[in-house]
N, C-alpha and C positions, 0 to 999 in steps of 0.2 A: 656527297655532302658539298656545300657550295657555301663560300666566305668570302665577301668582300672588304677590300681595305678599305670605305671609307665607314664600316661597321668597325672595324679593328682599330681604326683611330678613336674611337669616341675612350675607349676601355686600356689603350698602349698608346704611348709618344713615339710614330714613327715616321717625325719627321724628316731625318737624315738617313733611313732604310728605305731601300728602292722597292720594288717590286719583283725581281730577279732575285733580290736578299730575303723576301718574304718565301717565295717558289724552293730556293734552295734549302731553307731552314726546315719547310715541311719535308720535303724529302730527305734531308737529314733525319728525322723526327722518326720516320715510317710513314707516313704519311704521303701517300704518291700523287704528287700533282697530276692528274690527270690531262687538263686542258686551262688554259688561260685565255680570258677574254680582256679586252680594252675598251670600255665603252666612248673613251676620251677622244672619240674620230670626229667627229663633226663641225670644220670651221665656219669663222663669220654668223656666228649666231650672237643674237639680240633679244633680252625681254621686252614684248610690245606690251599697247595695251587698245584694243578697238575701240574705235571713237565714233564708226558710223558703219549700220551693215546693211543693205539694201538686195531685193531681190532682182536677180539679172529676168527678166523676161523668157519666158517658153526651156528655161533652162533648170538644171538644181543648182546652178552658181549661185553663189551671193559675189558681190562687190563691196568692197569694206576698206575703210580708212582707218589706218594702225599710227599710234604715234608710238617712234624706235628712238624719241629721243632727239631726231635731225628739227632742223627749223621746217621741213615740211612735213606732212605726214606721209607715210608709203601706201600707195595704192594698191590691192591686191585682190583677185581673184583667187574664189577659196570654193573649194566642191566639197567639203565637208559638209556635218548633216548639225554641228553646232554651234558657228561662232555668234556670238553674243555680243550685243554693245557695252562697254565696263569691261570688260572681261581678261585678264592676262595670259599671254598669249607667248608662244615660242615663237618668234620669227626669223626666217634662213635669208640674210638679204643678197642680192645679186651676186656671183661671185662663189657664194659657197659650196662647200660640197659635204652631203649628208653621208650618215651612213651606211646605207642603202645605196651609195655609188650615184644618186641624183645630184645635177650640176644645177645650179640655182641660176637664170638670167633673165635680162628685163624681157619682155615681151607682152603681145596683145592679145586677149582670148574675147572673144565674141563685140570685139570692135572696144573694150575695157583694157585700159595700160595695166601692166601687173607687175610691181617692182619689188616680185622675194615673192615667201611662202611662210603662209603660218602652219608649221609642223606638226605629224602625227607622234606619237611614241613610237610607230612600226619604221618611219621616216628616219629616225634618228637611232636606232639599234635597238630594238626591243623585238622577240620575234614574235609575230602574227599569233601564235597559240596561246600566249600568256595572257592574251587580251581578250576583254569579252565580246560580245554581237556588236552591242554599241560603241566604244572604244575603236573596234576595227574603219569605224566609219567619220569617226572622230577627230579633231585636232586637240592638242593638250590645252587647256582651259581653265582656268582658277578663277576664284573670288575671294579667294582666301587670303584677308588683309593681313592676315599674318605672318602667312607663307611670303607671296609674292606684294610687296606694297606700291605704291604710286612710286619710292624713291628709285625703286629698281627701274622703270622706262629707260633702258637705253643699254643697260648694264650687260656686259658681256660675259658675266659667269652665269646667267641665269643657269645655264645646266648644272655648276657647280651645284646652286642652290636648291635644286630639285632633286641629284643623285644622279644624274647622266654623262658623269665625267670617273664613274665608277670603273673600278679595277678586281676582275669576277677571277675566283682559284678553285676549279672543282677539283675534289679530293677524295679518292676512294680510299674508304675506309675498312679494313681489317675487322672479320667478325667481330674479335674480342674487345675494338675499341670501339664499343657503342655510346661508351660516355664522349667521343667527340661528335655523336651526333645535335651536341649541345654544340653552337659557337661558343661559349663562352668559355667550354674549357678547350678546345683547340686557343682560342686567346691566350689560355694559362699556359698552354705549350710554350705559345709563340713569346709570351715574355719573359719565362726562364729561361729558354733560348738565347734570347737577346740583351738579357740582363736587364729588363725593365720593370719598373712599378705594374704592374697589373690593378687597373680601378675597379672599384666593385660594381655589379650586377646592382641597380636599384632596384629595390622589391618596397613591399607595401605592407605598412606593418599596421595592422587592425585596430591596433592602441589607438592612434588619434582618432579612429572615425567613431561617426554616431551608428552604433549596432541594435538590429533588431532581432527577435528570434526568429532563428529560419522555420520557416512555415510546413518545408517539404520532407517526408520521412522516405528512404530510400535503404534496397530490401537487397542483399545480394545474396544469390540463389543457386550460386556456382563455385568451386574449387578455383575458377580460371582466374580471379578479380583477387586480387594479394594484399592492397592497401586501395582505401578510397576515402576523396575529399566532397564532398561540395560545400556550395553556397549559394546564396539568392542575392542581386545586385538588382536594386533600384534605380533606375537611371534618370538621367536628368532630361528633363524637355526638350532642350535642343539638342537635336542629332546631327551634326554636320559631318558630312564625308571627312575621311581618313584623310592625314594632310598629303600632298602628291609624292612629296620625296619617300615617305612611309610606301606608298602603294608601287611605287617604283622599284623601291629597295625590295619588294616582292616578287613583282615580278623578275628583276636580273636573280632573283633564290628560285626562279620558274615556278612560280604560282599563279593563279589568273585572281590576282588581286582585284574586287569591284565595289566601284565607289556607291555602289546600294547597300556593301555588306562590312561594315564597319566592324563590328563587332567579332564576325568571322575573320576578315582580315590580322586584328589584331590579337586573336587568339595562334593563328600560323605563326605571328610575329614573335609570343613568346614560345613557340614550340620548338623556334629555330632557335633561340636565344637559348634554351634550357634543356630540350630534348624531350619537354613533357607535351605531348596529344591531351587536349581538353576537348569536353563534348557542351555544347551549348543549345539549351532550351528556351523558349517561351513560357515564363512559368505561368500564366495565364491562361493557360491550352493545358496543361497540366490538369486531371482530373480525379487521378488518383496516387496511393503511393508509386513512384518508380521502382520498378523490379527488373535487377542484372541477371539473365537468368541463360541456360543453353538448351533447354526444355519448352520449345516454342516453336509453332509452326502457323505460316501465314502467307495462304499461297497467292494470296495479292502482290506481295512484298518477295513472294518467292522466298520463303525465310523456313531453312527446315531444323529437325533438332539436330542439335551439335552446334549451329549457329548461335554466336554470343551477341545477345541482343539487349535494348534496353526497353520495355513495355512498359505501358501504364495501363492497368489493369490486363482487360483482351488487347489493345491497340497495341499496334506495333509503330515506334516510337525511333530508334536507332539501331543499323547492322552495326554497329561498333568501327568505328576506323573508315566504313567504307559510304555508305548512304543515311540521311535522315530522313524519314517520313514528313513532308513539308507542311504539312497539316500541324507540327510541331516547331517549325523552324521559325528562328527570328525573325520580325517584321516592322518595316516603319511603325505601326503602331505600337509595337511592343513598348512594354511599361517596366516590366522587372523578368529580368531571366536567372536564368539554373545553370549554374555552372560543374561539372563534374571533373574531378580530378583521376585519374587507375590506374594503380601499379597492374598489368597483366600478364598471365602468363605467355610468354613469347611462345612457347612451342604450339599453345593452344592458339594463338592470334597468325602463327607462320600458316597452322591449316584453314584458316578461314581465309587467309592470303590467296593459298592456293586454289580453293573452289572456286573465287570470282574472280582470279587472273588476274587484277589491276595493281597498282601501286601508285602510292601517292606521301606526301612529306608525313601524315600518322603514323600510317600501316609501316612506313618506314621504319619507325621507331618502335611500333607494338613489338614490331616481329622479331627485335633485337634485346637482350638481357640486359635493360634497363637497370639503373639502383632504385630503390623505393624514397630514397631522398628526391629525386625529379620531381616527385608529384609534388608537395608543396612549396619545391621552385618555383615549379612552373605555375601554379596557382596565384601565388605572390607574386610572381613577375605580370600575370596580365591581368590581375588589379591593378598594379601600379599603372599601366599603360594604359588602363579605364579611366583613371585618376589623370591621367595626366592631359591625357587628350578631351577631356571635360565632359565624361562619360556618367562616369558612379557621384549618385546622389548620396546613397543608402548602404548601406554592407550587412547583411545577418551575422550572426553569430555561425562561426566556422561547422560544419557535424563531420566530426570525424567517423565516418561509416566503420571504417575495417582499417587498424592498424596494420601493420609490419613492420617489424624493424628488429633486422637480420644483425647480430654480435658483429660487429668485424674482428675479427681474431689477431694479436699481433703475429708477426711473423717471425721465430728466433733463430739465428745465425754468427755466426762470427765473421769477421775482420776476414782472418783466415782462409775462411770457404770463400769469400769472395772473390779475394785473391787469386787462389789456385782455381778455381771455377774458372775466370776470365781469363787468368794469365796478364795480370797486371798490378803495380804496385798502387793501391788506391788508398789513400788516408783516410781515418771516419772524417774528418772535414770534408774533406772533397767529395766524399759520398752523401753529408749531410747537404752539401752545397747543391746538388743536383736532383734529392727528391724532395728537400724541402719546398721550396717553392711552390712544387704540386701536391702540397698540403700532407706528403707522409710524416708518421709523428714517431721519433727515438724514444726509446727508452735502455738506459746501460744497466748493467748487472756483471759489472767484470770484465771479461772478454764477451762476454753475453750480448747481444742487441737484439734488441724486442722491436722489427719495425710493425708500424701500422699503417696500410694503407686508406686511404680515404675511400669513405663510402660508395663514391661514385665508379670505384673503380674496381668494379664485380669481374676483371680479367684477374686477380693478384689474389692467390690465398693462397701458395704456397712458395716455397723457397729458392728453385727456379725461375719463379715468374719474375719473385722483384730482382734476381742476380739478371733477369733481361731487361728488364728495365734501365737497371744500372748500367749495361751494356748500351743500349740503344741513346740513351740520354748521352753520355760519354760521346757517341758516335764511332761505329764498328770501323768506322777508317781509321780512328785516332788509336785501336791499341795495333802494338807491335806485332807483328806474327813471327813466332819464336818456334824451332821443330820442339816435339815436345822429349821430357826426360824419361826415356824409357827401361825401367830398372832390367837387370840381368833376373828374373825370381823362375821357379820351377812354379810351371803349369798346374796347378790346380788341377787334383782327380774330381771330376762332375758326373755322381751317377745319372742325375737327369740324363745329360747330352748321350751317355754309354745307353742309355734306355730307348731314347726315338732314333738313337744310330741304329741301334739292333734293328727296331721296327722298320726302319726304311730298306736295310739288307735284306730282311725276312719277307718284305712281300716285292720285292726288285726280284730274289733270287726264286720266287711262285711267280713270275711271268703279269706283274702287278706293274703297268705305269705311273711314275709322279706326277702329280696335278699339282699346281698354285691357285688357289682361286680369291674370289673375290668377299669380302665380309661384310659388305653391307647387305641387307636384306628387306624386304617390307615387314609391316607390320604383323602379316598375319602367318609367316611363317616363323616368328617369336613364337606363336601359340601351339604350333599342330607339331614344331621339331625341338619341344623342349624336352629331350628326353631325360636329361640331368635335374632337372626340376630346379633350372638355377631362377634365381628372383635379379629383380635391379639390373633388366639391359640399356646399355649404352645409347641415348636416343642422341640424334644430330640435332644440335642445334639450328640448323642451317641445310637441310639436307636438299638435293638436286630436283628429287624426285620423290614422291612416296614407294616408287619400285626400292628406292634405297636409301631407307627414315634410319635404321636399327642397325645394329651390329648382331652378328648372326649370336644365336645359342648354340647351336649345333654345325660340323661338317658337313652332316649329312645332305643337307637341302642343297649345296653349294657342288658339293661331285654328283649329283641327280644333275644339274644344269648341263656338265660338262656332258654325262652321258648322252643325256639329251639333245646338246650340239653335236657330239659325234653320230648319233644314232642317224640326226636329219641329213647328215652327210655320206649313208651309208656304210657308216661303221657300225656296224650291227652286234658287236660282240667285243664289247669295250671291259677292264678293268684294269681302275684306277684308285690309286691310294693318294692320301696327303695327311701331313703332319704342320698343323696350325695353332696358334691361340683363337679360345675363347674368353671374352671380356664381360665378366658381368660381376654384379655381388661387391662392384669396386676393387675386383681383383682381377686375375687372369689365369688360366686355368690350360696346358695343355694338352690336345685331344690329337689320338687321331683315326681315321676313318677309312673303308674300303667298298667299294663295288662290285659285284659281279655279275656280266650276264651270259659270260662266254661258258661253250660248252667243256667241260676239265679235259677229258682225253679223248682225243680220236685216230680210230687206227683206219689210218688211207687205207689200207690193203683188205681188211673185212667190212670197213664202215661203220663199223660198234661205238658206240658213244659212251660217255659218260657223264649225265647231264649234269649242271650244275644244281645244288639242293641248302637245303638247310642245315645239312651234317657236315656241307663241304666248308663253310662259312664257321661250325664250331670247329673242326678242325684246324682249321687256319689262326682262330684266337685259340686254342688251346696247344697247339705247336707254338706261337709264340709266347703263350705265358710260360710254356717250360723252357721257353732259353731262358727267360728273366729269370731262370731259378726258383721259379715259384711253383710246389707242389700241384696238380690241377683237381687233385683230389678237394683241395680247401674251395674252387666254385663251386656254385650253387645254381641254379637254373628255375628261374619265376617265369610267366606267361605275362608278357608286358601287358599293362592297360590298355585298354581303345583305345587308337588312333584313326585316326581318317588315311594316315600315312602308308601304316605297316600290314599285314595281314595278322590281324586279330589271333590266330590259330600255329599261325607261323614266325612266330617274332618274342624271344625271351631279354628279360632281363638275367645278367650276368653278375653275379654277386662275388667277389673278394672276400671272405667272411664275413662282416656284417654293413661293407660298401659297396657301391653300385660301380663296377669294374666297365662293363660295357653293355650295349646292347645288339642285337643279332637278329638278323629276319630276313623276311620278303617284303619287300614294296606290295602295297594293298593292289590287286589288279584294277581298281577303282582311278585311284592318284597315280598308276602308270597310263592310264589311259589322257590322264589329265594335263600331264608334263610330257607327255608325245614320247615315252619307251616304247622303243619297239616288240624288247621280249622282255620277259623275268627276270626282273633284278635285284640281287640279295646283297643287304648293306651288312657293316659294323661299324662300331663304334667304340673306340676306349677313351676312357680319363683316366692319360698318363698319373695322375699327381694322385690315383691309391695304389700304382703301381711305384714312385716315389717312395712316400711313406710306410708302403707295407717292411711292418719287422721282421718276418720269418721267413726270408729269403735262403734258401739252402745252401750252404757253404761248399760245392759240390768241386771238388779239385781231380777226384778221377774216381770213376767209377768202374769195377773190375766186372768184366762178361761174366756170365754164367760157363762152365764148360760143356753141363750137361742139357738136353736136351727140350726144350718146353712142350707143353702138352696144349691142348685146347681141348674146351665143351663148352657146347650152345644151347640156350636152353631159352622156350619158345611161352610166355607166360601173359595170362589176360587181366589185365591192369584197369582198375576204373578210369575213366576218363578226370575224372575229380584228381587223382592222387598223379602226384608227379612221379617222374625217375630218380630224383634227388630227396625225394622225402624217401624211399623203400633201398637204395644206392645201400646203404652204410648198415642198414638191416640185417638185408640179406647175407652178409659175409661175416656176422657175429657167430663166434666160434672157428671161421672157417680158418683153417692156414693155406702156406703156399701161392696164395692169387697175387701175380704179380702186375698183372692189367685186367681191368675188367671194363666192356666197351658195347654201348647199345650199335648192334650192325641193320635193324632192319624193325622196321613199326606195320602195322598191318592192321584197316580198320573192317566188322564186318557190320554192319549195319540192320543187316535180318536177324543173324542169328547172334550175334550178342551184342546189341547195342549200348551204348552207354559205356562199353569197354576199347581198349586200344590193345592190340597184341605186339608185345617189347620184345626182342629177340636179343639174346644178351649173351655176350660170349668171354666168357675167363682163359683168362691164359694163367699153367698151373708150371712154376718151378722152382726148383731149388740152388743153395751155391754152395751145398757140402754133397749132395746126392745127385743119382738120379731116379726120379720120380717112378716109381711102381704105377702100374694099372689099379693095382688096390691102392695103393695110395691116395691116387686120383680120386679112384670111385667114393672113396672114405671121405673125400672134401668135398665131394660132389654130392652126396647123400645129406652132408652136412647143410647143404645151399638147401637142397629142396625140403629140409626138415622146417627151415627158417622161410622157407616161401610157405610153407603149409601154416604157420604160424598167425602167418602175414596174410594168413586167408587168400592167398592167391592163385590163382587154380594153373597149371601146367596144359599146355595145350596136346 
């Protein structure tokens, strides 16, 4: 963002503040000076005015007599492609030095004396790109008796009076303060800073003018367009170019301000002054309703759907922020044009940023969360500037398309909180004294304060923000820094922190390394790792890259990367755990997750393996749900839904009684191929916070051994494929005593000769802690099982 002080005088008295006091005060503000430019280098300058211009011979010189005001006139040789006899003219005479480091002195060019130089804009500090084809070739030039007059000949401010004695502060600006990409409220900074009057913005108020009704009906056909204005402005006959100091004051804002595009030009002028991008038509080219629409495609125009565009009928009309179809653009002829006002969604206008790569003073502000007040700032303000520079004949009657207008909500606090938040003793005066200015408005109710921020300033709705406000206004140097008081209190018992403590020991002490990883994520793995089915992720306002728009849903996508950097570096048999938040729903949620794709046990001395599987993965969440003290009898085991991720066949959801505890599986052999795993790799996943809440945690202070003996039987049974292990689990043992574990050891599919079934191999452990267990006894609970599998129609193999 770019401000100059002789913009800042028109609106603040800064007379007796330097320019160094300007610089400092933004960086007090937040506000980081960037760079600072001086356009005030160029001595020994004069307004002339050419009194004779003649063509040199076999040359492109011309020879031209300037009167600067002496009793003779200055002879000069000039390679430009425009000077003109009448004409007022910059002139650098002998002696001087530009700013362009050019020494001005007398000499002779093609046998012609040449005493000075009538001046380019590039000559005197302007750089080469701000200016157009013609300009480049150009000297500065006017006719404009009201700019520059006959009394000026001679006068040595002329630069003053054009804007070339201008004092340039770039300033980068902080996502949240997109409201200073108005001048005019960084002005409001810089006056309650300095304790000044702050003058108003002139805008243009529709009451005095003759209105007609606007002719043009306009369709918006999109979510992305929040509030919209237009109007039709009849203009007046005479068009005369923008006055120079206007078109100059543009370009030191780096615009390539052109004196053919008046009406362009002073639309930039209010965008800088207000922060509002306007779109400007030919309403005469106009042929049917305009429709704002992202449902359009136009491969002339290279325009696909998603692109937010502005069409008149089929024709495509404007990419919004970035190109016009010129077939619609202003024209010396033009008679009456279309002005459009848009509040837009910035996230949707930051992607249309990014497909076409460029930036420029709009898209600057599209791609920034605007307030919906800008728009008819900025519409009022460059009426006024039509009106002033002797543009608007005519004004329609305003159509307000699509309102917006978002509550600002007070913000309630005490005295108190502010204090102790900052650690300073601040009076409500002194607080009043420092946000009022920037329009926040009190309300008391006791100890109570209701503040409200101003519209414009969509960084502040909540309690923190304006306690930083207060802060930064104040100036972070100005408070004391005090060590703070730290009570003597007892530690606080936090079952959470006792919960992912446990989880970090439990898979540290399973041969599980810790991973940190990273949370942003693209868009599309929002959709394929929402295993939580959470709603409302976090999008960046501002984000680097589309690789990293989103804040993750899930662990899991995130230790898949890691894998997969170790994999490509020949760690072949990685796992890895982490314990993180997830941010969504406006809350925060913590999770945490595990990998595996190394082999469990290997005995060097025979070579026997024990591959990693899908039981190894429950066992591991089910050995830690029983430290958590929670029975494992109460999960439950569903067949997750399709994924593109996980394997369809091999991948459950885990249920907590009637909550979704975690998820458990294989990576699809599809999306390991996809993210570069090497071998098979079996995730989980828990959401600590139904392990938090759960009530029925087992109060378990010691539990006495058995002394006598436990028994086992396995029993080998054909289960339809349809019916779970957890729907028949609780069946089977109705009636039975004594089972004090019972544990599926072994699945077995046969495809010819019973298909449609899965064979579950299930093995009870049978004992007691007043006896020891008889063979009959056993057999008697054992007979009891398969009376209740016979029940269950399920056949024994």
């Amino acid at each position: 963002m770019i401000i100059t002080r002789r913009w800042l005088n028109k609106y603040i008295d800064f007379t007796d503040i330097s320019n160094a006091d300007i610089a400092a005060a933004l960086n007090s503000l937040g506000f980081e000076v960037e760079r600072t430019h001086n356009f005030d280098c160029n001595s020994n300058i004069v307004c002339g005015r050419i009194q004779v211009v003649n063509e040199i011979p076999d040359t492109h010189l011309k020879f031209c007599l300037v009167d600067t005001g002496q009793e003779l006139v200055d002879p000069i040789v000039c390679g430009a492609s425009n000077p003109a006899e009448n004409g007022y003219v910059v002139v650098a005479r002998p002696g001087a030095v530009l700013a362009n480091g050019t020494k001005i002195a007398k000499r002779e060019i093609k046998g012609y004396a040449s005493e000075g130089m009538m001046c380019s804009l590039s000559e005197l500090g302007i750089g080469e790109k701000y200016l157009t084809a013609a300009e480049q070739d150009e000297i500065i030039l006017t006719f404009n008796e009201k700019e520059v007059s006959y009394d000026m000949i001679g006068a040595e401010d002329i630069l003053t009076k054009i804007g070339l004695t201008d004092y340039l502060f770039e300033i980068d600006l902080t996502l949240n303060r997109s409201d200073c990409l108005s001048a005019y409220e960084l002005a409001r900074e810089l006056a309650r800073y300095f304790k000044r009057e702050l003058f108003p913005l002139e805008l243009e108020s529709t009451e005095n003018l003759k209105e007609y009704q606007n002719p043009l009906k306009v369709v918006i056909a999109t979510s992305a367009v929040e509030s919209a204005i237009s109007v039709n402005v009849k203009l007046t006959p005479e068009k005369s170019p923008l006055k120079l100091s206007d078109r100059i004051w543009l370009k030191i804002n780096e615009y390539q301000s052109n004196v053919a595009d008046p009406f362009g030009d002073l639309a930039i002028k209010a965008t800088l002054e207000t922060g509002q991008p306007l779109l400007l038509y030919d309403f005469n080219k106009i042929k049917n309703p305009l429709k704002i629409t992202d449902d359009y495609e136009n491969k002339t125009f290279n325009i696909k759907k998603g692109d937010l565009v502005v069409v008149d009928g089929n024709e495509f009309v404007e990419l919004i922020g970035i190109r016009v179809n010129p077939a619609y653009a202003i024209s010396a002829t033009t008679t009456e044009i279309t002005v459009l006002a848009l509040h837009l969604n910035h996230i949707v206008m930051r992607q249309q940023q990014r497909k076409v790569g460029t930036s420029n003073i709009n898209l600057q502000r599209y791609i920034k969360p605007l307030s919906y007040a800008t728009v008819g700032l900025g519409l009022s303000r460059y009426l006024y500037l039509l009106k002033i520079n002797g543009f608007l004949a005519e004004l329609s009657v305003l159509n307000f398309i699509k309102e917006y207008k978002k509550t600002v909500e007070p913000i309630s606090l005490t005295l108190l909180e502010i204090n102790q938040f900052i650690g300073h003793s601040f009076t409500l005066l002194e607080i009043k004294a420092l946000l009022e200015p920037l329009a926040f408005q009190f309300k008391e109710e006791g100890e109570q304060l209701f503040v409200t921020p101003p519209v414009t300033r969509t960084d502040i709705f909540q309690k923190v923000d304006l306690i930083e406000e207060i802060v930064r206004l104040f100036g972070y140097n100005n408070i004391i820094a005090k060590p703070p008081v730290l009570p003597n209190l007892v530690k606080a018992k936090r079952p959470a922190e006792k919960t992912i403590k446990n989880f970090e020991t439990f898979f540290l002490n399973n041969g599980f390394y810790q991973a940190k990883t990273y949370a942003l994520v693209k868009q599309e793995e929002i959709t394929n790792f929402n295993f939580f089915n959470y709603q409302k992720p976090y999008q960046l306002l501002s984000p680097l890259s589309e690789e990293h728009a989103v804040m993750r849903l899930s662990l899991t996508n995130s230790l898949l990367n890691s894998v997969g950097y170790n994999n490509a570096r020949n760690q072949k048999n990685v796992k890895l755990f982490t314990v993180e938040k997830i941010y969504a729903n406006e809350k925060s949620y913590y999770h945490g997750a595990f990998v595996s794709q190394i082999e469990i046990v290997q005995n060097k001395i025979t070579g026997d393996n024990l591959s990693n599987s899908y039981y190894y993965i429950k066992s591991l969440l089910e050995a830690y749900v029983q430290s958590e003290q929670i029975d494992i009898n109460e999960l439950s085991y569903q067949q997750a839904p399709k994924n593109k991720v996980y394997h369809p066949y091999q991948t459950s959801h885990v249920f907590l009684g009637k909550q979704l505890l975690a998820i458990i599986g294989l990576i699809h052999p599809a999306y390991q191929k996809e993210v570069n795993l090497k071998s098979a790799t079996y995730f989980g996943e828990i959401n600590f916070e139904v392990i938090f809440n759960y009530p029925q945690k087992k109060q378990t202070f010691f539990t006495p051994l058995s002394k006598f003996s436990a028994s086992n039987r396995d029993i080998s049974i054909w289960v339809p494929a349809t019916v779970t292990y957890e729907q028949i689990k609780k069946k089977i043992l109705t009636g039975v005593k004594n089972v004090v574990a019972i544990e599926v050891i072994d699945q077995y599919f046969d495809h010819n000769e019973m298909p449609n079934y899965v064979a579950l191999t299930i093995s009870f452990t049978f004992n007691d802690m007043t006896k020891q267990l008889t063979e009959a006894d056993i057999n008697q609970q054992f007979e009891q099982i398969k009376m209740n599998l016979k029940k269950l129609q399920l056949q024994i193999r």
